[in-house]
BALOBA-1460 file (C-alpha; in Angstrom, 3 decimals):
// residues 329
<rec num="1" residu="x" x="-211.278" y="-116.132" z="80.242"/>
<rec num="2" residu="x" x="-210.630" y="-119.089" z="77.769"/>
<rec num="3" residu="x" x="-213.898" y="-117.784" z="76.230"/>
<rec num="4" residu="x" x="-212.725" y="-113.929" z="75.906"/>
<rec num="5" residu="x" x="-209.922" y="-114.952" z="74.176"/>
<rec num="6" residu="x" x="-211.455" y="-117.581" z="72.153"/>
<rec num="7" residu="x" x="-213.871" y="-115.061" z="70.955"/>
<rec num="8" residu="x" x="-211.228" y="-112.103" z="70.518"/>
<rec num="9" residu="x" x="-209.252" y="-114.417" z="68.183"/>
<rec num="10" residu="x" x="-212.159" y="-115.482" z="66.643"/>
<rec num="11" residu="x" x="-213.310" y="-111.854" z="66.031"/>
<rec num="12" residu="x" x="-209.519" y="-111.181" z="64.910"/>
<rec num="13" residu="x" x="-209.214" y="-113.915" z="62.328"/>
<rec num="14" residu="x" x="-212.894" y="-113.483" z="61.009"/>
<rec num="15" residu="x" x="-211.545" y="-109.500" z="60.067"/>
<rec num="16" residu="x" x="-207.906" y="-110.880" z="58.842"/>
<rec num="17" residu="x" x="-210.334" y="-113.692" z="56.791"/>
<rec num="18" residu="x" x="-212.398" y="-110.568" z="55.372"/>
<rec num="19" residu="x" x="-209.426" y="-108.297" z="54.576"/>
<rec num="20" residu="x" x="-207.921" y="-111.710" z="52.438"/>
<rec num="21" residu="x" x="-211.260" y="-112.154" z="50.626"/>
<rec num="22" residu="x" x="-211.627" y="-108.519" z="49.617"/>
<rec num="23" residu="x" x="-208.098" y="-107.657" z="48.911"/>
<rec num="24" residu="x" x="-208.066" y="-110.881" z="46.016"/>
<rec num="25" residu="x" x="-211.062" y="-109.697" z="44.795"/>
<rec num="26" residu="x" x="-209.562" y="-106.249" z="43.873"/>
<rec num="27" residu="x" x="-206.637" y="-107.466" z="43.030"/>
<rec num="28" residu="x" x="-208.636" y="-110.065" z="40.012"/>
<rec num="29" residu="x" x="-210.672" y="-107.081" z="38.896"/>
<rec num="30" residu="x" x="-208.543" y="-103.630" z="38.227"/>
<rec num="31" residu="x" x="-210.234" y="-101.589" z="36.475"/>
<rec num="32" residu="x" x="-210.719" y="-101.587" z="32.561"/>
<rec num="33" residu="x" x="-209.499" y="-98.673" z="30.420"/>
<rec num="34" residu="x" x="-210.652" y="-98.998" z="26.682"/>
<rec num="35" residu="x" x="-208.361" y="-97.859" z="24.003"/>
<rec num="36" residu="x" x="-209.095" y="-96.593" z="20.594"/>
<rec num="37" residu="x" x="-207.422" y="-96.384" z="17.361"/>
<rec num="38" residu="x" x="-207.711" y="-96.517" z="13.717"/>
<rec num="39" residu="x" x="-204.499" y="-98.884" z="12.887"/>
<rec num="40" residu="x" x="-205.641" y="-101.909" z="12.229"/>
<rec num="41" residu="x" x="-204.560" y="-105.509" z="14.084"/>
<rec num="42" residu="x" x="-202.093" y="-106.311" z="11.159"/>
<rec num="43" residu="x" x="-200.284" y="-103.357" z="12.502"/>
<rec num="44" residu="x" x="-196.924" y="-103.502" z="14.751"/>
<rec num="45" residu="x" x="-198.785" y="-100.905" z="16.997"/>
<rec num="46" residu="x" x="-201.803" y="-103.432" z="17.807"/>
<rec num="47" residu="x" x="-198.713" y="-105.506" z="18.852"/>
<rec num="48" residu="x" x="-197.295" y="-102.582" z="20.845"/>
<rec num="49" residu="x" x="-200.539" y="-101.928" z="22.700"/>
<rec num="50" residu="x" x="-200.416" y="-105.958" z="23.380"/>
<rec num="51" residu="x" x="-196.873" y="-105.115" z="24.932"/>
<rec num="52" residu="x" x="-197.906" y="-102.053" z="26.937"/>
<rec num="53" residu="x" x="-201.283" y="-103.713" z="28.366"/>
<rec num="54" residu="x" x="-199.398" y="-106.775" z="29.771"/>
<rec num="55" residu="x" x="-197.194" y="-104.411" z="31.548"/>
<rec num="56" residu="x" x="-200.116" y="-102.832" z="33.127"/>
<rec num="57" residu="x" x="-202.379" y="-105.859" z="33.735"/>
<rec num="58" residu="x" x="-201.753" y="-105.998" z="38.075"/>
<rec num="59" residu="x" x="-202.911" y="-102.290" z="37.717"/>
<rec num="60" residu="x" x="-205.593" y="-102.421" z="34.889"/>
<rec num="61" residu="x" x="-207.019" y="-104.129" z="32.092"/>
<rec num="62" residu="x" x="-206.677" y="-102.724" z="28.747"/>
<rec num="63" residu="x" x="-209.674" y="-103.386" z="26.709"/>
<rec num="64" residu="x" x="-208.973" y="-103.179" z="22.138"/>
<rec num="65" residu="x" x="-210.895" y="-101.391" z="19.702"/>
<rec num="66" residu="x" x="-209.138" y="-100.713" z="16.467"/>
<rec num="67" residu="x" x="-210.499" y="-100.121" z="13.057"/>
<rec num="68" residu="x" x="-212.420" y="-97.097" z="14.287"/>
<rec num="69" residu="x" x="-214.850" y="-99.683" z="15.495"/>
<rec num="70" residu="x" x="-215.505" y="-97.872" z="18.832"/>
<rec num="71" residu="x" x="-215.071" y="-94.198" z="17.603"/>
<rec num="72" residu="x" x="-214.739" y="-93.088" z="14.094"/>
<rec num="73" residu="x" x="-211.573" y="-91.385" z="13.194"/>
<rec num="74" residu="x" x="-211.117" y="-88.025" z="14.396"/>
<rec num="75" residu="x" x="-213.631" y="-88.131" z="17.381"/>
<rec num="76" residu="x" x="-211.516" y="-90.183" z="19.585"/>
<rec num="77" residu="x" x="-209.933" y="-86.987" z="21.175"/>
<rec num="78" residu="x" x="-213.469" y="-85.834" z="21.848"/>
<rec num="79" residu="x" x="-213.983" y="-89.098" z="23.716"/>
<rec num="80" residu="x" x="-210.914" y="-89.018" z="25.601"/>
<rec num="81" residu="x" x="-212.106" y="-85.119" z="27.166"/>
<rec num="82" residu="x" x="-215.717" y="-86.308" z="27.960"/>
<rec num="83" residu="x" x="-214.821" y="-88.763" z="29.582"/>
<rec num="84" residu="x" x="-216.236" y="-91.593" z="27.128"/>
<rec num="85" residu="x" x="-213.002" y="-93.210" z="26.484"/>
<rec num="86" residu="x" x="-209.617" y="-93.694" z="28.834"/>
<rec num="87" residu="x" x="-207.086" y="-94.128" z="26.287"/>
<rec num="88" residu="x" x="-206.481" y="-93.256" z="22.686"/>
<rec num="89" residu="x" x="-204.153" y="-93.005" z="19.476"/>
<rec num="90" residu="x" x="-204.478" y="-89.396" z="18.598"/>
<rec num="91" residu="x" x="-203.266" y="-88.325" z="15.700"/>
<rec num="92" residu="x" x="-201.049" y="-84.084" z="16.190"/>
<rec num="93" residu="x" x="-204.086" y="-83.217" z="13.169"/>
<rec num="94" residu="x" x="-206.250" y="-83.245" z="15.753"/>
<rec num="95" residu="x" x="-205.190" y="-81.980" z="18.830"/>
<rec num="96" residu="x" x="-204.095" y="-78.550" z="16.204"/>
<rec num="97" residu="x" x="-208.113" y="-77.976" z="15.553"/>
<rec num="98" residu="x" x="-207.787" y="-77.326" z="19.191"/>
<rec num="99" residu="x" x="-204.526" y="-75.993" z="19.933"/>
<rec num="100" residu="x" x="-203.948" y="-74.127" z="17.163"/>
<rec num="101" residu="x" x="-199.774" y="-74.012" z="17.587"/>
<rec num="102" residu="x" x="-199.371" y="-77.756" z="17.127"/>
<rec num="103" residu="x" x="-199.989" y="-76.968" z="13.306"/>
<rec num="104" residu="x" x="-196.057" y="-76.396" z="13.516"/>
<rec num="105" residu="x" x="-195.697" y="-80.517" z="14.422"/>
<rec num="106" residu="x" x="-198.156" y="-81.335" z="11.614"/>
<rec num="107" residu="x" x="-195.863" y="-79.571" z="8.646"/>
<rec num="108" residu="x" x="-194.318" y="-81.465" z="6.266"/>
<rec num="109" residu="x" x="-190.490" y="-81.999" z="5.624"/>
<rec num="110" residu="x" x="-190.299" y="-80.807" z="9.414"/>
<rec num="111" residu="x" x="-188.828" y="-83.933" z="11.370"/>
<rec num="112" residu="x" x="-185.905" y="-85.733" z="9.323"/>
<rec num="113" residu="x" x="-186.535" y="-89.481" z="11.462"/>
<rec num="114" residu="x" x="-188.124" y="-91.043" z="14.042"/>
<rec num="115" residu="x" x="-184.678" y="-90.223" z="16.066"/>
<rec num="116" residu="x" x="-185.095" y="-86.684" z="15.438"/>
<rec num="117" residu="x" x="-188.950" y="-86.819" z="16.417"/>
<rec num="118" residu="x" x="-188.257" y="-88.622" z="19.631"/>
<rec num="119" residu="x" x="-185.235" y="-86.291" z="20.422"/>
<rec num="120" residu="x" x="-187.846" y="-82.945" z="20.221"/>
<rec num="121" residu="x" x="-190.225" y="-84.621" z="22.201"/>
<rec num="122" residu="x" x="-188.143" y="-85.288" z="25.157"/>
<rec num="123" residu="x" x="-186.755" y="-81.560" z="25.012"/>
<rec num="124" residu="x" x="-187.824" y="-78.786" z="26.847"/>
<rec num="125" residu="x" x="-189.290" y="-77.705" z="23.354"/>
<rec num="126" residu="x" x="-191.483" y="-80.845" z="23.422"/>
<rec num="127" residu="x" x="-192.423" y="-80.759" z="27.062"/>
<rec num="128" residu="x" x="-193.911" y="-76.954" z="26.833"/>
<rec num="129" residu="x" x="-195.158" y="-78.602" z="23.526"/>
<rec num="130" residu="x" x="-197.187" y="-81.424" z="25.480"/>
<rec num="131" residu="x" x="-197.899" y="-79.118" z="28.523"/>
<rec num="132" residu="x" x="-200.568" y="-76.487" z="25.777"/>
<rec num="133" residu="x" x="-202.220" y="-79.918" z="25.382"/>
<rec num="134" residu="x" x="-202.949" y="-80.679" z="29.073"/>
<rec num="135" residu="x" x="-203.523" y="-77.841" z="29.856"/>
<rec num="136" residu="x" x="-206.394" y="-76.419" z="26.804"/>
<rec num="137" residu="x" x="-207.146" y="-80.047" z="26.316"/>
<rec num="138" residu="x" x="-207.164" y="-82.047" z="29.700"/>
<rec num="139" residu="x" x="-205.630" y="-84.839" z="28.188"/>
<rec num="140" residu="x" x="-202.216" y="-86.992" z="29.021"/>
<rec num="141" residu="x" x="-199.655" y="-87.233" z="26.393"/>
<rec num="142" residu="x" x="-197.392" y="-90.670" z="27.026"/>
<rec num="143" residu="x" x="-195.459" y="-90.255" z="23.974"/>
<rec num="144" residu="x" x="-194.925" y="-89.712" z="20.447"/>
<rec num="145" residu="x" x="-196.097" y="-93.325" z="18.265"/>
<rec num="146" residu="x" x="-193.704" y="-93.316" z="15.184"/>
<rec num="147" residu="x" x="-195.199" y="-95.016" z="12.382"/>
<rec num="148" residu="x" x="-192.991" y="-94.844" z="9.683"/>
<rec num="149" residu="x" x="-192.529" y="-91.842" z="6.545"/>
<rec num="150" residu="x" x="-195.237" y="-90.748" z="4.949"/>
<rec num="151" residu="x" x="-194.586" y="-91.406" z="0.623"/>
<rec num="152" residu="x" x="-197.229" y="-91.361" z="-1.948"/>
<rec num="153" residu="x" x="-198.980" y="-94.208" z="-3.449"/>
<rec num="154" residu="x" x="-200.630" y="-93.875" z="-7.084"/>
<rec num="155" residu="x" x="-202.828" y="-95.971" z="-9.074"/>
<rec num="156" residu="x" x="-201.638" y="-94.573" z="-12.244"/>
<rec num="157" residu="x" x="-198.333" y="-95.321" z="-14.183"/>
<rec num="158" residu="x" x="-197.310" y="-91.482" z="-14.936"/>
<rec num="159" residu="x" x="-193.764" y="-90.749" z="-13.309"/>
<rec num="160" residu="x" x="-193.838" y="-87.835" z="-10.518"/>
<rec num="161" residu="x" x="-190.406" y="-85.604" z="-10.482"/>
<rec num="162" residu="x" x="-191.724" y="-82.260" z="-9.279"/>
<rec num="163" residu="x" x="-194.917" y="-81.445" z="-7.279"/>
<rec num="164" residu="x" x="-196.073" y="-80.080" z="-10.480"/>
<rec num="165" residu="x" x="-196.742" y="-83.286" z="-11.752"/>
<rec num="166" residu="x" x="-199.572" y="-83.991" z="-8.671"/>
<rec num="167" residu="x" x="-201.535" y="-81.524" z="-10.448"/>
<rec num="168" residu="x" x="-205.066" y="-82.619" z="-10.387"/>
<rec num="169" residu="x" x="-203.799" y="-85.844" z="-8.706"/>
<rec num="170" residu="x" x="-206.820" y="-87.030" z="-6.279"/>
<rec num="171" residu="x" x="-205.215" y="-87.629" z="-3.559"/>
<rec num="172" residu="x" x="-206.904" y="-89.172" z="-0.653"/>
<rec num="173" residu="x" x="-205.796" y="-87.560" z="2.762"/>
<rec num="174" residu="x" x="-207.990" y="-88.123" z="6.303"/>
<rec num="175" residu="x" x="-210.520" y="-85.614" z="6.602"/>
<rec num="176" residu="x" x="-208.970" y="-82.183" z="8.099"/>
<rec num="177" residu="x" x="-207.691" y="-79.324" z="7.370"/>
<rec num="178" residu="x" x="-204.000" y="-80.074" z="8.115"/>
<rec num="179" residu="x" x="-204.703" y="-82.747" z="6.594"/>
<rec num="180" residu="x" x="-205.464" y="-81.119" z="3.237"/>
<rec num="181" residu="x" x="-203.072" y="-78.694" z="3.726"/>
<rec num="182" residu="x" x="-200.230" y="-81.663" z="3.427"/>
<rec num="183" residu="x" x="-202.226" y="-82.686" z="0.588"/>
<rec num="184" residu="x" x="-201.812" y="-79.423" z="-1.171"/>
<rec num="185" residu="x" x="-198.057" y="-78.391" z="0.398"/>
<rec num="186" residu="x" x="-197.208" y="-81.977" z="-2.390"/>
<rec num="187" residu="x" x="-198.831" y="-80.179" z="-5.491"/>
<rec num="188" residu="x" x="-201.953" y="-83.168" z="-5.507"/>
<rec num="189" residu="x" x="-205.199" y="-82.012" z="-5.258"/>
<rec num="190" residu="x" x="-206.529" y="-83.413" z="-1.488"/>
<rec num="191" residu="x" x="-209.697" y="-85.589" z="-1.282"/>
<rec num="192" residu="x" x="-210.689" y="-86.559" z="2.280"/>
<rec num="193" residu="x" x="-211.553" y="-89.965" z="2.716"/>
<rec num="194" residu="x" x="-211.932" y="-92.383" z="5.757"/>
<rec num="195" residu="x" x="-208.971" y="-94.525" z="6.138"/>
<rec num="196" residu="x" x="-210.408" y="-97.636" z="6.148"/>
<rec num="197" residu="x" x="-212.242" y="-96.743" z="2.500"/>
<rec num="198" residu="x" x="-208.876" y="-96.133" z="0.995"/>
<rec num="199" residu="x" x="-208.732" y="-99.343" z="-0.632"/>
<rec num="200" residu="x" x="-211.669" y="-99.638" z="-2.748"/>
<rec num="201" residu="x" x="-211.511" y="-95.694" z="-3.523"/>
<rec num="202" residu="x" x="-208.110" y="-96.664" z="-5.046"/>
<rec num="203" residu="x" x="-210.646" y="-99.541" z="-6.477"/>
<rec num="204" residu="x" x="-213.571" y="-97.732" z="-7.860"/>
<rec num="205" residu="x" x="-210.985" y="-94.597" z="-9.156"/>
<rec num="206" residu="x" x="-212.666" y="-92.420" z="-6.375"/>
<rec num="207" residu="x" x="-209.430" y="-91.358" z="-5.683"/>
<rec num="208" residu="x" x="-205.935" y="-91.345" z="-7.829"/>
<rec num="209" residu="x" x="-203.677" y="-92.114" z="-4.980"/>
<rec num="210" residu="x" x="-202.868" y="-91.937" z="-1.160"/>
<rec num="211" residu="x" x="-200.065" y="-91.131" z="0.982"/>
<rec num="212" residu="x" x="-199.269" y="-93.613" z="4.000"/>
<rec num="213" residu="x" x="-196.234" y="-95.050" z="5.323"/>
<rec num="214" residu="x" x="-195.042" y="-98.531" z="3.700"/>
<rec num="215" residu="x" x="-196.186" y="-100.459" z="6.735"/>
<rec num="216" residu="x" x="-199.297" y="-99.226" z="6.211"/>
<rec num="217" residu="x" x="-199.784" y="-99.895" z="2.258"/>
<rec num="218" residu="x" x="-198.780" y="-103.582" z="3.301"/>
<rec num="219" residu="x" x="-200.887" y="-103.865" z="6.599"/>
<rec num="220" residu="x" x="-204.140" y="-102.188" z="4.062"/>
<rec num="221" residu="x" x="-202.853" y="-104.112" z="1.336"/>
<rec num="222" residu="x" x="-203.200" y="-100.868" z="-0.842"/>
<rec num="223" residu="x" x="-200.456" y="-102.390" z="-3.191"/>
<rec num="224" residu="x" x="-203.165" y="-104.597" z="-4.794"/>
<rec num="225" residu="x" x="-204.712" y="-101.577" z="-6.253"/>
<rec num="226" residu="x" x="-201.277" y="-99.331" z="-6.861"/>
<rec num="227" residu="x" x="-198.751" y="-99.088" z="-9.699"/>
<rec num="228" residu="x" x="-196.480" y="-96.827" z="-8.238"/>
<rec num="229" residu="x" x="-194.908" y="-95.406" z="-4.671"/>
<rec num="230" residu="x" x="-192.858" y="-92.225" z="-4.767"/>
<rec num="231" residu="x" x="-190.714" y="-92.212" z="-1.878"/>
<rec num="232" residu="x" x="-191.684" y="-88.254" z="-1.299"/>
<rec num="233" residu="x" x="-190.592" y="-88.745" z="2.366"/>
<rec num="234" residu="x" x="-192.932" y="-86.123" z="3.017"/>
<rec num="235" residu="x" x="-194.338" y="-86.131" z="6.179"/>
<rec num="236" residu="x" x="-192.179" y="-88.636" z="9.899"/>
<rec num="237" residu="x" x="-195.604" y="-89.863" z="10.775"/>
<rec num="238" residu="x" x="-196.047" y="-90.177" z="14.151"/>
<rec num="239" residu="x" x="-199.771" y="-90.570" z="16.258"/>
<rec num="240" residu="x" x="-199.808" y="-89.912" z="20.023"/>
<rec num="241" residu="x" x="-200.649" y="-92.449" z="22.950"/>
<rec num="242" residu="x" x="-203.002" y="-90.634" z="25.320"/>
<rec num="243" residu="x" x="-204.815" y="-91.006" z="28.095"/>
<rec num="244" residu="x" x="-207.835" y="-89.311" z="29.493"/>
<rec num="245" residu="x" x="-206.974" y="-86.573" z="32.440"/>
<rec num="246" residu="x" x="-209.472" y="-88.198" z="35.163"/>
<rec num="247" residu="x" x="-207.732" y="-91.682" z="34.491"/>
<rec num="248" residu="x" x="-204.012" y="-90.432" z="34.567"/>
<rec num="249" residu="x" x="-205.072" y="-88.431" z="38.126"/>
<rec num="250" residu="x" x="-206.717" y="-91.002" z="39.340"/>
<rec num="251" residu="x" x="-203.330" y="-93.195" z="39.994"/>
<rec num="252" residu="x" x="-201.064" y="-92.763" z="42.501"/>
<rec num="253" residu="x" x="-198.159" y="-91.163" z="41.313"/>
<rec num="254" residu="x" x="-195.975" y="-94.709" z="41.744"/>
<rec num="255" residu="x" x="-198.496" y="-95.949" z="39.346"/>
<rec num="256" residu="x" x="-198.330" y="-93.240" z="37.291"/>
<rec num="257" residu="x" x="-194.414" y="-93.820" z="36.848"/>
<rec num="258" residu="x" x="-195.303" y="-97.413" z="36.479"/>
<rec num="259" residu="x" x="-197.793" y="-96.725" z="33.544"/>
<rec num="260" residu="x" x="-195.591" y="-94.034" z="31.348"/>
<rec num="261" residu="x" x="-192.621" y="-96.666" z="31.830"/>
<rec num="262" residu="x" x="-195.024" y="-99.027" z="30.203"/>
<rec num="263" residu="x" x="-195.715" y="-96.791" z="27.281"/>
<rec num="264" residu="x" x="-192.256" y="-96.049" z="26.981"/>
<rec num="265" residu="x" x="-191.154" y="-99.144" z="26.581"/>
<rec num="266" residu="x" x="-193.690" y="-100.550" z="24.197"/>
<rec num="267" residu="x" x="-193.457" y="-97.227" z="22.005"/>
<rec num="268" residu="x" x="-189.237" y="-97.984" z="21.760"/>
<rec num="269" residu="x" x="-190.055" y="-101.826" z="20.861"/>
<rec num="270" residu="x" x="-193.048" y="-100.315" z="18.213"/>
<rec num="271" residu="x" x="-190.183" y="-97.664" z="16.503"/>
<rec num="272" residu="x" x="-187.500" y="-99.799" z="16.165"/>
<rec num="273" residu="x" x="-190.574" y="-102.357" z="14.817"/>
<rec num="274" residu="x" x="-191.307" y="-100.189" z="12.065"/>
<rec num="275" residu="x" x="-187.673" y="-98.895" z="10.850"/>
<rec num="276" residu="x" x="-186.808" y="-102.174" z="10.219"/>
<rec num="277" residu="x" x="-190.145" y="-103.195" z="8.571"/>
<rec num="278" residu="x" x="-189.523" y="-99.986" z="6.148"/>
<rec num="279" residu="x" x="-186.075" y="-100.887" z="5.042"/>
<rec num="280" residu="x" x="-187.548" y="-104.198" z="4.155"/>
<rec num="281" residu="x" x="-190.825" y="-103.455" z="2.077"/>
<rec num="282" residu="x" x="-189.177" y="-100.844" z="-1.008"/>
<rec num="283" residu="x" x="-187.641" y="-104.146" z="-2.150"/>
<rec num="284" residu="x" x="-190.635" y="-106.297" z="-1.207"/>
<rec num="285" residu="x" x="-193.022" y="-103.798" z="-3.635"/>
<rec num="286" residu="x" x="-190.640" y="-103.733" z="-6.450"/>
<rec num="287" residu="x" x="-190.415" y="-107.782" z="-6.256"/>
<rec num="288" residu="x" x="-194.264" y="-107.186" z="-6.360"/>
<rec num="289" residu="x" x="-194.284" y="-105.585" z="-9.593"/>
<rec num="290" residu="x" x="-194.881" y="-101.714" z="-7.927"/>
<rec num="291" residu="x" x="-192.531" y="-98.986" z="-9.608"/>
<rec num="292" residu="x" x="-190.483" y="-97.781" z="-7.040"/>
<rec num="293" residu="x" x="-188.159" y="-94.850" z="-6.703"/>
<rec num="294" residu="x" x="-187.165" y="-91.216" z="-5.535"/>
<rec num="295" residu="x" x="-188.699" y="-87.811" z="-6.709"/>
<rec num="296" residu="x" x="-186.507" y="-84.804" z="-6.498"/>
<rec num="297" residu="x" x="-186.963" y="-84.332" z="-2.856"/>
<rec num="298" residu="x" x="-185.438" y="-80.343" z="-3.043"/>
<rec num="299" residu="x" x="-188.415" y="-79.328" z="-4.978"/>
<rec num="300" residu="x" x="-190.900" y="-81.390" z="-3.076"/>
<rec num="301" residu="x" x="-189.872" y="-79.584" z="0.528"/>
<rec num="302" residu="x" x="-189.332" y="-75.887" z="-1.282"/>
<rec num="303" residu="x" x="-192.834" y="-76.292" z="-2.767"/>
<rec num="304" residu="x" x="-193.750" y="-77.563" z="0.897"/>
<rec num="305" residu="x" x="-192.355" y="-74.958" z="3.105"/>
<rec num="306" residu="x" x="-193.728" y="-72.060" z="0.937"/>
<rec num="307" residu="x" x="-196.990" y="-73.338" z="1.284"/>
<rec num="308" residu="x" x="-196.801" y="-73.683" z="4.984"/>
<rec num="309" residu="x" x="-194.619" y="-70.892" z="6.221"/>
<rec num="310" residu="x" x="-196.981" y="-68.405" z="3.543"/>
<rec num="311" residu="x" x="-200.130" y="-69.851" z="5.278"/>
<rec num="312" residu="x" x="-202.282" y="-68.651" z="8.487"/>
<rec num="313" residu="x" x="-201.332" y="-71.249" z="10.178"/>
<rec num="314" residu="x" x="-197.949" y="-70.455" z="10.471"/>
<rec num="315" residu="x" x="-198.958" y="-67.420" z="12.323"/>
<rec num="316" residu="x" x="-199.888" y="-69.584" z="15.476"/>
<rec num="317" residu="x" x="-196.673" y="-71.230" z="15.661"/>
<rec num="318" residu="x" x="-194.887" y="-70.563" z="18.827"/>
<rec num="319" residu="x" x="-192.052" y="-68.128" z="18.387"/>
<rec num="320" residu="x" x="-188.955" y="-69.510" z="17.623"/>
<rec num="321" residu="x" x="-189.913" y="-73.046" z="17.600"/>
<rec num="322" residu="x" x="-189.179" y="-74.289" z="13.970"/>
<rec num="323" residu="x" x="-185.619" y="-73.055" z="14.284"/>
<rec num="324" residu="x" x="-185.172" y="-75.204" z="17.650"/>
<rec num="325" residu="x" x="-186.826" y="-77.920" z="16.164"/>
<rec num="326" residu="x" x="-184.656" y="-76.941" z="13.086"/>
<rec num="327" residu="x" x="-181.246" y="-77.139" z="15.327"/>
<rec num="328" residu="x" x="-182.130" y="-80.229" z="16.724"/>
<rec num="329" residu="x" x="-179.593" y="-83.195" z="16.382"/>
């Protein structure tokens, strides 16, 4: 009998003993999602994604590649659907070549802030905005990644009032065609160039200028090759954290609420990041010898919304949608 039980217990510990080795080795290796962006690590959102991974790291490990150096820019979205690539910064310019109706959230003069641009996507507006992309694109939206106003950075001294006075003004923008449609909706003539070329294009007078918000001219250092920013204020930039479809159904949905509390929370920290850092850096450019000042925003967003709302794109916007967007508070 002594021996039964002996052996039962034995039996009964040896399983307990297996279930404690296996469940520690799970636990010490979650799996890895890699994310992909173009920002660089000088930027607050390589800080954010620093934020949102330590959040994450009893579920997953969240494994870096900025500076394009996994996926060129613009093919990270094609990743993300074939399954190449978990989790991405996607910029609205590309999920439109798909959906067609998110043109509308790549217009310019359309989102006053980063306030206003958080506020649409958390409407009902922005939820049947997010639910085209999952469903024509099979891809998770987490949120919207504000990264600061979009103004224009020249090499050459000639003051800009109007748009008129882009004419013929190389203007680098990211390869696209919203992209060069933002170009053109400014009055500069749109060059597409790779992002992380801007600088010596600026350099070699490939291009005349570039538009990027100011954490970006510092992060790129594009003020070494600049005379000039004209605060335009055209375009609330904003990118989009994503995640594959197979990786966001593959959690439970605790973890699931676990992960998009994670993004939330690092994409609050990264806003709030980069409205301060832009109330800082007019005065840090001017200190650095950069001409800095105000066009005559009126004319810049009439010239802007004629060229968008007299353009085919337009014609894919969802009914009704500017005006909400419009309303919006």
């Amino acid at each position: 009998m002594n021996r039964s039980i002996d052996r039962r217990t034995l039996l009964g510990a040896g399983a307990t003993l297996a279930a404690g080795v296996m469940l520690p080795a799970w636990a010490q290796t979650p799996p890895t999602l890699r994310f992909a962006a173009v920002f660089s690590d000088k930027d607050i959102r390589a800080e954010m994604m620093k934020m949102f991974a330590k959040d994450i790291e009893s579920d997953f490990k969240l494994e870096m590649h900025l500076n394009s150096t996994l996926f060129r820019q613009g093919t990270e979205l094609v990743a993300l659907q074939r399954d190449n690539l978990e989790m991405g910064n996607i910029s609205p310019q590309d999920i439109s070549k798909q959906v067609p109706a998110w043109s509308l959230l790549t217009s310019a003069y359309l989102f006053r802030d980063a306030n206003h641009l958080n506020s649409f996507f958390a409407s009902e507006a922005g939820v049947q905005m997010k639910k085209l992309v999952e469903d024509q694109v099979k891809v998770k939206i987490l949120g919207p990644t504000f990264f600061g106003t979009r103004h224009l950075g020249l090499k050459a001294k000639k003051r800009i009032n109007v748009p008129a006075d882009l004419a013929g003004v190389k203007l680098r923008m990211p390869p696209g065609d919203t992209w060069q449609m933002l170009g053109r909706s400014v009055g500069a003539n749109p060059t597409p160039m790779a992002y992380a070329e801007t600088y010596t294009g600026l350099q070699t007078g490939a291009i005349d200028g570039q538009d990027n918000p100011l954490p970006n001219v510092q992060n790129m250092k594009f003020y070494e090759v600049m005379s000039q920013i004209v605060l335009t204020s055209h375009l609330v930039a904003f990118d989009l954290l994503t995640v594959s479809m197979k990786t966001w159904q593959g959690m439970t949905p605790a973890r699931q609420r676990a992960f998009q509390a994670a993004a939330d929370k690092a994409i609050a920290w990264s806003t709030a990041e980069h409205q301060k850092r832009e109330a800082e850096l007019a005065e840090t450019f001017r200190k650095q010898g950069l001409e800095v000042y105000v066009p005559n925003i009126a004319a810049f967003r009439e010239h802007a919304q004629k060229v968008y709302l007299g353009s085919d794109e337009a014609k894919t916007w969802p009914a009704g949608m500017l005006d909400k967007i419009n309303a919006m508070k």
